[in-house]
C-alpha positions in Angstrom: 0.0 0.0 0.0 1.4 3.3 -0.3 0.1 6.3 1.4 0.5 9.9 0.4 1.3 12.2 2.6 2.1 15.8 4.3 -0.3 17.8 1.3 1.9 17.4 -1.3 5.7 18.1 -0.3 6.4 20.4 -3.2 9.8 21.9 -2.6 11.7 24.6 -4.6 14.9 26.0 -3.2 13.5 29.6 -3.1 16.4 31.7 -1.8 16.4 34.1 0.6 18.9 37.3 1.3 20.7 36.6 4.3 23.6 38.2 5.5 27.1 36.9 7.1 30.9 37.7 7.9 34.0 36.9 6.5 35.9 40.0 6.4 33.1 41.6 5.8 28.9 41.4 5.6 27.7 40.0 2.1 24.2 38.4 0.9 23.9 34.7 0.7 22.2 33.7 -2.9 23.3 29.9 -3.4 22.3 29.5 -7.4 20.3 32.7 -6.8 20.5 35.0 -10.3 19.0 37.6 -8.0 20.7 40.7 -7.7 18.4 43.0 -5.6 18.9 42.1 -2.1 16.1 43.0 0.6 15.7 42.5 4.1 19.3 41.8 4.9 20.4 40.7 8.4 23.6 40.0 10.2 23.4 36.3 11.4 27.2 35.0 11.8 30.9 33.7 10.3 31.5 31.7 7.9 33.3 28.6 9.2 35.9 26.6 6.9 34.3 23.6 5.6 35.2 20.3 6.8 36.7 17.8 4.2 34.5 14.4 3.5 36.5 12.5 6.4 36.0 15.3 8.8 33.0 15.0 10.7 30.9 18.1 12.0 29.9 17.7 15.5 26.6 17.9 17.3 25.4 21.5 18.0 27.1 23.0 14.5 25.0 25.8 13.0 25.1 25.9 9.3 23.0 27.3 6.3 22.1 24.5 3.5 23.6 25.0 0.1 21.1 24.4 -2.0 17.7 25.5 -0.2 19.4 27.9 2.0 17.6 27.5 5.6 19.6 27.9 8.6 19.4 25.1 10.8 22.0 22.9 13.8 22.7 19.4 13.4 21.7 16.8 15.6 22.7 13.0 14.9 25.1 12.5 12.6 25.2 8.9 10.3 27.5 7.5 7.5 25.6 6.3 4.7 26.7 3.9 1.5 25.3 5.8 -1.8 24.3 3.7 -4.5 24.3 5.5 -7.7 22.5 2.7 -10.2 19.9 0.2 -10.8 22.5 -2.8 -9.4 22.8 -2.4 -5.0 25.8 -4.5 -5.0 28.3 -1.7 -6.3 28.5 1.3 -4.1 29.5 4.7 -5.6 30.8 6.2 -1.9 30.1 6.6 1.1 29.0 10.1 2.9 28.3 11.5 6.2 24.5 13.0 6.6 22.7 14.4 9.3 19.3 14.9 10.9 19.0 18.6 11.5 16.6 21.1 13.0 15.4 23.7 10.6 14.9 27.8 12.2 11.5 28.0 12.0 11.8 31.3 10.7 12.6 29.5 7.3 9.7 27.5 6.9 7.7 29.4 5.1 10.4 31.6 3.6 12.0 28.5 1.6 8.2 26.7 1.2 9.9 24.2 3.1 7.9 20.5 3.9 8.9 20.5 7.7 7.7 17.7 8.6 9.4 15.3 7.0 11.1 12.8 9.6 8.5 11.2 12.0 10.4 9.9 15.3 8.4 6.9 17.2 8.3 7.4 20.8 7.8 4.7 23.1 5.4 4.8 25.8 6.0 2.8 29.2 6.0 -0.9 28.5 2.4 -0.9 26.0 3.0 -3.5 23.3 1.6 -0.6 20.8 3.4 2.7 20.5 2.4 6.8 19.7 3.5 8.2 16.4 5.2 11.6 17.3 5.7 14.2 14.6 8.7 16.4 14.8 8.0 19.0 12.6 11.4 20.7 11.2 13.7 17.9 10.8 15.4 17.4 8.0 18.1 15.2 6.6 21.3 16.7 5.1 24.0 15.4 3.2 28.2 16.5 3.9 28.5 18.4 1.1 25.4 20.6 1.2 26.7 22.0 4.9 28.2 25.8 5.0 29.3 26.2 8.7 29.4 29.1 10.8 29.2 30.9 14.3 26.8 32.6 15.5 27.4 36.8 16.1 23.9 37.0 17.6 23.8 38.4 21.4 21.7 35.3 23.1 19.8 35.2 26.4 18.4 32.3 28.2 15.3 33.0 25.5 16.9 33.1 22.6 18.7 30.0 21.2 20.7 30.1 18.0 17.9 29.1 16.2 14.5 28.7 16.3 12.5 25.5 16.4 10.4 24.2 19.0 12.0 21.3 19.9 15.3 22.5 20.2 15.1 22.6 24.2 14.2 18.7 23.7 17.5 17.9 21.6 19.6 20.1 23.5 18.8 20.8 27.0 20.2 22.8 29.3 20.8 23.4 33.1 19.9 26.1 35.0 23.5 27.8 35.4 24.6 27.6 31.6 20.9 29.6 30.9 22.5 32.5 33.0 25.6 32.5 31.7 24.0 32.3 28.2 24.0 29.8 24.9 27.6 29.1 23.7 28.7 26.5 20.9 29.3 23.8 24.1 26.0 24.3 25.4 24.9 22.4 22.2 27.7 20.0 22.1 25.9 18.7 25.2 22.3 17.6 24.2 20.8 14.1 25.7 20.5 11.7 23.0 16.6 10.9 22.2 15.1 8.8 19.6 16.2 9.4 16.0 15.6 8.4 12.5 18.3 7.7 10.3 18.6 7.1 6.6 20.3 3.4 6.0 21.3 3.9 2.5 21.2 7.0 0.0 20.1 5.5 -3.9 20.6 8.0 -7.3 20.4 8.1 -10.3 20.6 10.5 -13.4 19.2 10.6 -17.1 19.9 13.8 -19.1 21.0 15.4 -16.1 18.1 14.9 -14.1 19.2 13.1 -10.6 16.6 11.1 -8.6 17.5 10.5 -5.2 16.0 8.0 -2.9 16.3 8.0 1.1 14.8 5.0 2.6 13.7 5.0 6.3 12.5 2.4 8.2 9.8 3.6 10.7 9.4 0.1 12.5 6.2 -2.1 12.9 2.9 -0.4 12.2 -0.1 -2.1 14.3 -3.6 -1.1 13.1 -6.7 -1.1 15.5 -7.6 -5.1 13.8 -4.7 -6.7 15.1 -2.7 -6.4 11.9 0.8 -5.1 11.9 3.0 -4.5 8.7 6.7 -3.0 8.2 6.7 0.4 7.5 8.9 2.3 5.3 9.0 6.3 4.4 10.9 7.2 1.3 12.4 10.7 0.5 12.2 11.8 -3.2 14.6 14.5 -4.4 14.7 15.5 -8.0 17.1 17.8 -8.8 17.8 19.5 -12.5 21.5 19.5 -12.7 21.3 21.0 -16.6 20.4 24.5 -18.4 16.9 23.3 -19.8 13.6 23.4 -18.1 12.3 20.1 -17.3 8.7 20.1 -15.4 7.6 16.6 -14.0 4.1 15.7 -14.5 3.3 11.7 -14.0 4.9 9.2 -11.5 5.0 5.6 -11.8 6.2 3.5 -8.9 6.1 -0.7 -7.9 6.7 -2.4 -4.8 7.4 -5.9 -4.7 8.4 -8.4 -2.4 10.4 -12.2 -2.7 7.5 -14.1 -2.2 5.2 -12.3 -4.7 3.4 -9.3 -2.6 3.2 -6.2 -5.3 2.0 -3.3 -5.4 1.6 -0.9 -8.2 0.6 3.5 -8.5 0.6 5.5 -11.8 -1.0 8.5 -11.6 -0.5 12.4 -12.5 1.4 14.6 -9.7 -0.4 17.0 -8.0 -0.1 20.5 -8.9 2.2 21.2 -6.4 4.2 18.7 -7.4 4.3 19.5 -11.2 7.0 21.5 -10.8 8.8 23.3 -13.0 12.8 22.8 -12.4 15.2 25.5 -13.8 18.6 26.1 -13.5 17.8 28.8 -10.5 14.9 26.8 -9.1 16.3 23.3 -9.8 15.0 21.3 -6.7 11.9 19.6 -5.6 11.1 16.9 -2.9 8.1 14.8 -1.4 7.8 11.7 1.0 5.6 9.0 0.7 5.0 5.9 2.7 4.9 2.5 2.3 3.6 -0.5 3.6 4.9 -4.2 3.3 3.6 -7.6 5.1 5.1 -8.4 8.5 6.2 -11.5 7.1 8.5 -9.7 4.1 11.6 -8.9 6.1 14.1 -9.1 3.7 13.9 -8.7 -0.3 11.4 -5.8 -0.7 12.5 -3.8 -3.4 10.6 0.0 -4.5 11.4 0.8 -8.0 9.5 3.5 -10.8 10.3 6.5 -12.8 8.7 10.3 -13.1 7.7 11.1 -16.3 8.9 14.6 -17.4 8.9 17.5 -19.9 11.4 19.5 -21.5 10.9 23.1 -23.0 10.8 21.3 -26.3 8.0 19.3 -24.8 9.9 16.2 -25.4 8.8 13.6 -22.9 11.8 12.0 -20.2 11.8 9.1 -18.5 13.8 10.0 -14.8 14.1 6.4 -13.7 13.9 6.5 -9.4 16.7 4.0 -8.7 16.5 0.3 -7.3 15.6 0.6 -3.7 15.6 -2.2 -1.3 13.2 -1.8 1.7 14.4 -4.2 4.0 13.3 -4.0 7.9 16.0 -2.9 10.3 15.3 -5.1 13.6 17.1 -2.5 15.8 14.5 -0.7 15.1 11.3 -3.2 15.0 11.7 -3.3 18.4 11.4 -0.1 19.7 9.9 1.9 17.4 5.6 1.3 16.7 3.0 3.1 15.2 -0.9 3.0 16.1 -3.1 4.2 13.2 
């Protein structure tokens, strides 16, 4: 089965002017052709970047590259990336993190921020509450810009804002009156996170799918039926000079011992998005279902059927994707529907 969800997670990276420090104050337009700037702050410093092997730690304020939010990390993975239709050759491996998004962005960026769900377990019930955590994102190395915050913070301002920021970092009493610093963040009790297993790509006429599978855990429904549970992150990203807009998306599901599943159907109109060279990302989640008994073997495969200006129709194959159920997580993390 698979279930659509959050209204349509139509996402372009619409820029906003935002302004940091090197040597001196300058607008941030990442693949912005924009040249009047409005509404220009002072938020930090740049940071130097970290190379691939370097990991950025807990509690590091950044702005993304591509859709330009500010936002602080908060669980950091390494993930295999798979970049064609055969799993058994990795292209590289990559560091990503789940982040918290400033709230301040949200609606700035048109920004789906609810797209990680955490599952929270309640006392020692054999069924568990879904919790949403709405401005949580996952972020790959390479889209992180670092940097410090300038900001003059009191006990009521953190570095960003978010509303569960006090839940991934708290605090004590004493560090609130002496004010937030960088270690104040480095601090945060660890709570229960979602993490990507594997990252899955690939490009035809320099259009990139991407795939992030997540396993949510078992899903028990109010007639004693329980399933796996899988969300998927769709990115689709225009890497050329031509305008492609996606209009129809075709996806299967199938499993070793025969359980399929099939959708074809038109996007949305928020989803029919235009890409551009200056505009050139969108991304959804959906969910999906498999039997309790399909542990291993479940595969999710499909393309998006797009258009270029010439109205020539593209095939953007979505890569090979197993969904197979992590057990560290079966155990702890439920869903009641």
């Amino acid at each position: 089965m698979v279930k659509k969800m959050c209204k349509a997670l139509g996402m372009l990276n619409v820029l906003a002017s935002r302004a940091f420090t090197t040597s001196n104050i300058r607008a941030l337009r990442f693949g912005s052709q924009r040249t009047q700037q409005s509404d220009i702050f002072q938020v930090g410093a740049f940071l130097p970047e970290n190379s691939k092997s370097q990991i950025y730690q807990k509690g590091q304020l950044f702005v993304h590259k591509i859709f330009a939010y500010r936002g602080i990390i908060v669980k950091s993975t390494n993930c295999v990336i798979y970049s064609r239709r055969s799993v058994n050759t990795p292209l590289e491996e990559s560091f990503y993190y789940q982040v918290l998004i400033d709230s301040d962005d949200w609606n700035e960026m048109h920004f789906p921020y609810n797209l990680t769900t955490c599952l929270n377990s309640i006392g020692n019930m054999e069924q568990k509450n879904k919790t949403e955590y709405n401005g949580m994102d996952i972020v790959a190395h390479d889209e992180i810009r670092p940097y410090q915050n300038l900001q003059n913070l009191t006990d009521e301002t953190p570095p960003i804002k978010n509303e569960h920021i006090y839940q991934c970092f708290p605090t004590t009493p004493n560090l609130l009156e002496e004010g937030y610093e960088m270690e104040t963040f480095q601090q945060g009790l660890e709570f229960n996170q979602l993490l990507p297993q594997a990252v899955y790509k690939h490009l035809t006429d320099l259009n990139e799918v991407q795939v992030i599978p997540f396993y949510l855990g078992i899903n028990g429904r109010g007639d004693g039926q329980n399933f796996h549970l899988w969300r998927c992150l769709f990115r689709i990203r225009n890497l050329g000079k031509k305008v492609v807009k996606l209009q129809d998306i075709k996806l299967d599901t199938s499993t070793l011992d025969g359980y399929y599943t099939s959708l074809e159907e038109s996007l949305s109109e928020n989803l029919a998005k235009k890409l551009t060279p200056t505009k050139s990302v969108t991304q959804f989640a959906l969910h999906f279902e498999m039997p309790i008994r399909c542990v291993k073997g479940n595969t999710l495969c499909g393309y998006f059927i797009a258009e270029d200006d010439q109205k020539r129709k593209i095939k953007l194959i979505i890569p090979l994707t197993p969904l197979d159920s992590n057990q560290i997580y079966s155990q702890e993390q439920m869903e009641t529907v």
